[in-house]
C-alpha positions as CSV (number, residue, x, y, z in Angstrom):
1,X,53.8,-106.7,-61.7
2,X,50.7,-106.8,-64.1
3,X,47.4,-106.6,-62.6
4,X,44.8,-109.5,-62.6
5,X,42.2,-109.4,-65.6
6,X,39.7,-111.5,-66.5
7,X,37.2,-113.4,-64.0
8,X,39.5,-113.3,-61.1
9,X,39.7,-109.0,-61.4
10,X,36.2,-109.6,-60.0
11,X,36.7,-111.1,-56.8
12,X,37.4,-108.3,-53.9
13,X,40.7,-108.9,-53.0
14,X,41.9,-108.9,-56.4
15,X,40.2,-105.3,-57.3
16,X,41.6,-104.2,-54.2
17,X,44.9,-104.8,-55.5
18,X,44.7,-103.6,-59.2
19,X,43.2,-100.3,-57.7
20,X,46.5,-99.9,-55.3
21,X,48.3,-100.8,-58.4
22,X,47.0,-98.3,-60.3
23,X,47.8,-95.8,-57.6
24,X,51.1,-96.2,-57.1
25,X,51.9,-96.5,-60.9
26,X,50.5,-93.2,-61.3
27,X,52.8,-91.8,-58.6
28,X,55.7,-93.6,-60.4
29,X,54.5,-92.3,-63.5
30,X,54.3,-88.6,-62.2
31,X,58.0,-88.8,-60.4
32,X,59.4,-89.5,-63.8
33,X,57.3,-86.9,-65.3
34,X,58.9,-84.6,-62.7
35,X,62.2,-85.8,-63.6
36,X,62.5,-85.4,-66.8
37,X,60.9,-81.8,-66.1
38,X,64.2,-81.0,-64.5
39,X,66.6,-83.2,-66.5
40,X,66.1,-82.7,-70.1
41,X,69.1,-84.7,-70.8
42,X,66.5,-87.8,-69.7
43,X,63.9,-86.6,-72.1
44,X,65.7,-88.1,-75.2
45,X,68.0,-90.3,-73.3
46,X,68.7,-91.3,-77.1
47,X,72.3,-93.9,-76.4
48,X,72.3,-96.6,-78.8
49,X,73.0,-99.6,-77.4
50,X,75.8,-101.7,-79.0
51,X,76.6,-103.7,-76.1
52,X,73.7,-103.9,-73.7
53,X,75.8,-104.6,-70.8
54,X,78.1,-101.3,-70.8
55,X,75.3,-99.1,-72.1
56,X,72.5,-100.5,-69.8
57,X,74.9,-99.7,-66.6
58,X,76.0,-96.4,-68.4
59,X,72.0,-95.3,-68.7
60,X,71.2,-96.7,-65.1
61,X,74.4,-94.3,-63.5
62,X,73.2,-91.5,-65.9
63,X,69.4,-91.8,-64.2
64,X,71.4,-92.3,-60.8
65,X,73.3,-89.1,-60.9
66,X,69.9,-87.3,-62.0
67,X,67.7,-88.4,-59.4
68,X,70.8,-88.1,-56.5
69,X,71.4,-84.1,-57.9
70,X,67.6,-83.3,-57.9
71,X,67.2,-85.0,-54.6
72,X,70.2,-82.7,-53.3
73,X,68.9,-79.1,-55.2
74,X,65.5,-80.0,-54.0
């Protein structure tokens, strides 16, 4: 989700949002941080992807595993 710019970033409501947006992609920002603090095989998760279909579901079990074996050491 992108936050509103322009004119309608001034009404209220709209600030409201972009400033809870901002919060929580910070938090997101700083779990990843975390993450990669631990896993340093996610640091340079350097795969080259030939076909985008076996390496993108490859990359998203590899991040799986991660966050399930930090979740259970933690």
């Amino acid at each position: 989700i992108t936050p509103y710019k322009g004119d309608a970033a001034r009404d209220p409501a709209y600030r409201r949002f972009n400033d809870y947006h901002a919060v929580k992609r910070v938090k997101i920002k700083h779990a990843f941080g975390v993450l990669k603090g631990c896993w340093h095989s996610l640091r340079g998760l350097s795969i080259r992807i030939n076909s985008p279909e076996q390496d993108h579901e490859r990359v998203t079990k590899w991040i799986s595993a991660c966050i399930l074996l930090h979740n259970l050491l933690a």
